[in-house]
C-alpha positions, 0 to 999 in steps of 0.5 A: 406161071411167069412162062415167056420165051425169046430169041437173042442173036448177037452178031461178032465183028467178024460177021458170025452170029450165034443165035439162042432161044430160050423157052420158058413154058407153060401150058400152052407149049407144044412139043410134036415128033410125028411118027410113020412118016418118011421123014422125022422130026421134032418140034417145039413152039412156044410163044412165037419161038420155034425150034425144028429138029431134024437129021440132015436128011431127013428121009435118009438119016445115017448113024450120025443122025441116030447118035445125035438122037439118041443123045437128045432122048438122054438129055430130055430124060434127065431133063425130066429128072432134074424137074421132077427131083426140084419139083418134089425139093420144094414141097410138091408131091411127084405127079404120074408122067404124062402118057408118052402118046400126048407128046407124039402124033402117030397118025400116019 
């Protein structure tokens, strides 16, 4: 598997800068949502590239920080979809979803 992932930040004349990672896993990519804590989170590393995903607060997330949750479960699952739908395309068989428990610590 060619996996890699980077990070590009292009700086305008303005001085703003837009800063983008793109992961292309493998394996070795670690996805982790830590459960019962007082604060949530979600973190994705792969190849010295991470992403942290949290609300604003997040010891004390509002309705905002639920929706914008919401819509990033509705996204990986579709996600998800997509995957499995161009997996089975190009002649793979569909394999059982992983157990959702190898994705989430829930030790407290």
């Amino acid at each position: 598997m060619d996996a890699y992932s980077y990070t590009t930040i292009q700086v305008e004349r303005d001085g703003t800068a837009d800063v983008h990672v793109s992961l292309h896993p493998d394996e070795w990519m670690s996805v982790l949502c830590v459960t019962g804590r007082e604060r949530a989170y979600l973190s994705i590393s792969h190849a010295k590239a991470s992403v942290t995903v949290c609300p604003t607060r997040p010891d004390a997330p509002t309705a905002g920080d639920l929706r914008v949750a919401r819509q990033l479960a509705e996204a990986f699952a579709v996600y998800a979809a997509e995957v499995e739908r161009l997996h089975v395309l190009n002649g793979a068989s569909a394999e059982a979803a992983p157990d959702p428990d190898s994705v989430r610590d829930s030790a407290a």
